[in-house]
N, CA and C atoms as a LAMMPS dump frame, in Angstrom:
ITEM: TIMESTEP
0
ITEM: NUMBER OF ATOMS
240
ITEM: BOX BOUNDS ff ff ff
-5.0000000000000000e+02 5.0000000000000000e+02
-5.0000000000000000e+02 5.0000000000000000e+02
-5.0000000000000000e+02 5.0000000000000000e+02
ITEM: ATOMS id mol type element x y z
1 1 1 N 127.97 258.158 -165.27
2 1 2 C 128.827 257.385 -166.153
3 1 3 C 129.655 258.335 -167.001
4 2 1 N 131.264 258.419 -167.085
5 2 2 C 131.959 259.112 -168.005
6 2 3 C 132.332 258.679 -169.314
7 3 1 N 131.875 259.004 -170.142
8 3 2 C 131.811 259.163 -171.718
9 3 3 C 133.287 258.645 -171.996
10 4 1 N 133.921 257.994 -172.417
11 4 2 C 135.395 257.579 -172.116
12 4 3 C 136.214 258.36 -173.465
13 5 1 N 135.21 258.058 -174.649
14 5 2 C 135.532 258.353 -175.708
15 5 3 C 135.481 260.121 -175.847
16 6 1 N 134.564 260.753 -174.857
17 6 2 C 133.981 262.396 -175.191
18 6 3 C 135.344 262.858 -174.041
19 7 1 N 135.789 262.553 -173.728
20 7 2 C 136.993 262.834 -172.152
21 7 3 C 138.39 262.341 -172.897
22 8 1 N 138.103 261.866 -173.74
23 8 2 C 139.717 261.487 -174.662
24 8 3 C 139.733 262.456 -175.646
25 9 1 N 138.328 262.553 -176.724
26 9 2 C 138.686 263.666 -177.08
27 9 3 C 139.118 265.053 -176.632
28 10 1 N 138.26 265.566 -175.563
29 10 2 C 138.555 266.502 -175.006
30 10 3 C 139.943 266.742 -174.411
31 11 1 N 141.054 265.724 -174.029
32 11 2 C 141.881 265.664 -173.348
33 11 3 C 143.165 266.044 -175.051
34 12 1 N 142.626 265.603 -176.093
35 12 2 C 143.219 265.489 -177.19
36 12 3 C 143.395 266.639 -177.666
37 13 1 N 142.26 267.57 -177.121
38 13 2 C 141.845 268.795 -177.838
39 13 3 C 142.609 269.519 -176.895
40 14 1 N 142.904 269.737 -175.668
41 14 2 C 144.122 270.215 -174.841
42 14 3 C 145.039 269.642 -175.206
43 15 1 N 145.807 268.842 -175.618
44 15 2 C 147.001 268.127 -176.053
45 15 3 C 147.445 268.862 -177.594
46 16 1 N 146.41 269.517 -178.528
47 16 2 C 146.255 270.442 -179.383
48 16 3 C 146.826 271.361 -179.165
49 17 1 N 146.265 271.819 -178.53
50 17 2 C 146.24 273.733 -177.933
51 17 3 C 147.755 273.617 -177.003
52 18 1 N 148.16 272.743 -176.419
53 18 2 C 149.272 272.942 -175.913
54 18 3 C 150.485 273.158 -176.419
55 19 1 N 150.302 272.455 -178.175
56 19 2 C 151.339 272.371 -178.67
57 19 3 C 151.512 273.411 -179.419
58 20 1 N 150.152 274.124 -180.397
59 20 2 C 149.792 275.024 -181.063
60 20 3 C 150.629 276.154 -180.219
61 21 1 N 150.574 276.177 -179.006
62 21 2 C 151.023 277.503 -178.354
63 21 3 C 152.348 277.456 -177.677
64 22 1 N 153.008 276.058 -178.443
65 22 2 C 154.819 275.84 -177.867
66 22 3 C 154.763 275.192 -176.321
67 23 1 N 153.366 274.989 -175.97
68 23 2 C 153.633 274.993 -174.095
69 23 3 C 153.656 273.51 -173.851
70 24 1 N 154.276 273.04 -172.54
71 24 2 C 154.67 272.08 -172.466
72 24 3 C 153.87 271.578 -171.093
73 25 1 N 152.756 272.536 -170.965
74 25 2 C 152.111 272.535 -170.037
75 25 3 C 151.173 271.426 -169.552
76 26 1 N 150.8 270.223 -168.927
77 26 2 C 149.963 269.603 -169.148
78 26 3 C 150.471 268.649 -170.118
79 27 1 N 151.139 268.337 -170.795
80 27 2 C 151.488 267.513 -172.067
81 27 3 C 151.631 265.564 -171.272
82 28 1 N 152.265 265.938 -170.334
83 28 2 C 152.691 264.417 -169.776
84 28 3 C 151.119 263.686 -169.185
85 29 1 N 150.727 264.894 -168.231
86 29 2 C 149.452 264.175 -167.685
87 29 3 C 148.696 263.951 -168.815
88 30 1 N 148.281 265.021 -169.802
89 30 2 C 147.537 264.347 -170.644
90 30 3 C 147.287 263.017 -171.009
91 31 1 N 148.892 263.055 -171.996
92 31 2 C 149.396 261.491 -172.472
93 31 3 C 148.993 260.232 -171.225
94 32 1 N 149.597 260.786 -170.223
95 32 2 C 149.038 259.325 -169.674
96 32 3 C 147.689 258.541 -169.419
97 33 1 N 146.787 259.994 -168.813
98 33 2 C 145.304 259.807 -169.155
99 33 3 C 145.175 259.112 -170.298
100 34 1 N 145.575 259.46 -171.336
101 34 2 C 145.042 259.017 -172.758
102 34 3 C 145.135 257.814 -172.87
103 35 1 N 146.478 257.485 -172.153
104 35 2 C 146.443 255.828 -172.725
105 35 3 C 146.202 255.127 -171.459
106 36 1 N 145.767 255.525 -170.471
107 36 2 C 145.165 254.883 -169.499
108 36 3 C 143.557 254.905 -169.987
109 37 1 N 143.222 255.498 -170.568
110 37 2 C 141.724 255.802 -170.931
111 37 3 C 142.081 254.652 -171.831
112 38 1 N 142.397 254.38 -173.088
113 38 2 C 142.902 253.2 -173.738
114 38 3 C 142.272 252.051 -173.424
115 39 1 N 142.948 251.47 -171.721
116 39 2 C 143.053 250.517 -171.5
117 39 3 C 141.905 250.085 -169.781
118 40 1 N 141.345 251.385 -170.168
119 40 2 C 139.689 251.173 -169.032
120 40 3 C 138.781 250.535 -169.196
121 41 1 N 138.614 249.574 -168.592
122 41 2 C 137.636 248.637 -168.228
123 41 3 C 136.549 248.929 -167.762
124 42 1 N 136.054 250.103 -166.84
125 42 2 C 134.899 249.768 -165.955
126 42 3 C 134.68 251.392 -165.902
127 43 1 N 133.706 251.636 -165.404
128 43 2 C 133.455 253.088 -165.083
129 43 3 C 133.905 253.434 -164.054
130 44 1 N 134.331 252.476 -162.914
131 44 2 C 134.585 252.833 -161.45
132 44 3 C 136.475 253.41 -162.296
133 45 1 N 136.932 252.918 -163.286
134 45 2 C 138.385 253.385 -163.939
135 45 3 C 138.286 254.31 -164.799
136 46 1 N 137.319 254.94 -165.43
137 46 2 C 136.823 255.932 -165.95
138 46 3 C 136.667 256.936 -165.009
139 47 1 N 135.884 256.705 -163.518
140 47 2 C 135.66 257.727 -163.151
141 47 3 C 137.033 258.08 -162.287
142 48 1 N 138.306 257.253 -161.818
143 48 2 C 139.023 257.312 -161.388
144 48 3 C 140.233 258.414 -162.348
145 49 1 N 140.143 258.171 -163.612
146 49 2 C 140.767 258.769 -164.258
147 49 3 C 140.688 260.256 -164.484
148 50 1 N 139.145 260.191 -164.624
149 50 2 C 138.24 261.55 -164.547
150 50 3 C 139.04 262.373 -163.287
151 51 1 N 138.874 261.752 -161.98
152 51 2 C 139.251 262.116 -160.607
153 51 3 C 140.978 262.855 -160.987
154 52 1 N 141.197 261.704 -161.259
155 52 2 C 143.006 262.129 -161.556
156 52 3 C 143.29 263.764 -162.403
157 53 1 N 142.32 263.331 -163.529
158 53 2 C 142.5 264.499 -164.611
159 53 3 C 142.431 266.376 -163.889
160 54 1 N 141.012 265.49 -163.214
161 54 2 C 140.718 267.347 -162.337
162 54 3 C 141.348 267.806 -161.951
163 55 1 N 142.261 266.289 -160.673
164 55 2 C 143.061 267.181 -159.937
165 55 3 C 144.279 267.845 -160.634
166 56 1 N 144.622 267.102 -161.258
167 56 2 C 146.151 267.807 -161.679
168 56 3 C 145.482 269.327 -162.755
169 57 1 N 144.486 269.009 -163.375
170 57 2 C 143.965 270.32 -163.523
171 57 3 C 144.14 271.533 -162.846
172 58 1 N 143.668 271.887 -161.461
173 58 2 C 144.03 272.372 -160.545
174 58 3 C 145.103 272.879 -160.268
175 59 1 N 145.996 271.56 -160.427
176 59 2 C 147.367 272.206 -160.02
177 59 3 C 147.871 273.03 -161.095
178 60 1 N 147.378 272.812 -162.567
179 60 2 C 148.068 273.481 -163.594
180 60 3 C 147.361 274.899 -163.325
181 61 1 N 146.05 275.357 -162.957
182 61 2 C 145.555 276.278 -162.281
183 61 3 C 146.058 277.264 -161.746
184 62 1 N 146.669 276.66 -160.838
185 62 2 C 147.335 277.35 -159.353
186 62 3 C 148.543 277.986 -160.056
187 63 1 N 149.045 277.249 -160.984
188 63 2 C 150.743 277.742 -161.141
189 63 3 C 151.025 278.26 -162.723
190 64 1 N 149.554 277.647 -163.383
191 64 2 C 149.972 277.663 -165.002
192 64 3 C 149.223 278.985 -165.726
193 65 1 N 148.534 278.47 -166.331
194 65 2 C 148.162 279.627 -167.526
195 65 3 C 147.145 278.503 -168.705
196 66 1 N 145.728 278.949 -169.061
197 66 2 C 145.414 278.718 -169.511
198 66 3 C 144.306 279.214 -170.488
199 67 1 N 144.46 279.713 -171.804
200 67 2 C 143.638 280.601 -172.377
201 67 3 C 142.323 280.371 -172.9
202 68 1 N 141.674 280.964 -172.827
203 68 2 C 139.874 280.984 -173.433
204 68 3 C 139.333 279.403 -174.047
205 69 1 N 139.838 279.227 -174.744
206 69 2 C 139.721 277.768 -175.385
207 69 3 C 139.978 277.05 -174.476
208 70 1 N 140.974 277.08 -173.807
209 70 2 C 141.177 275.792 -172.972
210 70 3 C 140.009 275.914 -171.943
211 71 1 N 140.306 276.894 -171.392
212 71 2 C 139.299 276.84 -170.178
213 71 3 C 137.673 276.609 -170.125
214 72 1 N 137.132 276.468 -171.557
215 72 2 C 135.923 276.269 -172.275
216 72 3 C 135.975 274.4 -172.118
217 73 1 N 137.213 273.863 -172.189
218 73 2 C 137.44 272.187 -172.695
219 73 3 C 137.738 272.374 -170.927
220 74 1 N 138.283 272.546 -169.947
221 74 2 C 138.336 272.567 -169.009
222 74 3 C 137.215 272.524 -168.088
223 75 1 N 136.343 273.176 -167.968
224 75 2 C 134.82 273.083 -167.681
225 75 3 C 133.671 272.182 -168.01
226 76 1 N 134.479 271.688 -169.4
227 76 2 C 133.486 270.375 -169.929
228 76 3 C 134.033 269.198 -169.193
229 77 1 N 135.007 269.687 -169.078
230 77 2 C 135.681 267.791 -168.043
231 77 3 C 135.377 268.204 -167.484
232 78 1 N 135.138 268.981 -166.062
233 78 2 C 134.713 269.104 -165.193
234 78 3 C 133.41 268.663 -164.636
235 79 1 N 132.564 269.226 -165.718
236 79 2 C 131.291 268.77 -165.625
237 79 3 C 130.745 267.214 -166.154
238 80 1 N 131.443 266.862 -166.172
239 80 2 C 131.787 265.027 -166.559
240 80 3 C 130.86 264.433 -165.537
């Protein structure tokens, strides 16, 4: 079962750090998670969201940049 409320914060706390550091990295997916998390009903939409979050994680991975802090809040969603 994903914590809906511990995965919003966490997503909030990257939505932090993104801005703190000017980057525009991640900013959209966040937001939408967030307010799709908002408006989740069920865990099978929790865990779908969860699903969504990783992947584009990944992709910010492959191409982005992400420093110590993040990658600490990165590992905790993961392990969701």
């Amino acid at each position: 079962m994903i914590d809906i409320q511990q995965l919003a914060q966490m997503i909030q706390d990257l939505t932090a750090m993104s801005y703190a550091r000017t980057d525009q990295q991640g900013l959209k997916i966040y937001q939408s998670i967030l307010e799709r998390l908002k408006l989740c009903q069920s865990d099978e939409n929790a865990r779908e969201l969860h699903r969504l979050l990783c992947n584009a994680l990944l992709g910010m991975e492959a191409h982005g940049f992400f420093q110590k802090d993040e990658w600490q809040i990165i590992e905790r969603i993961r392990a969701l």
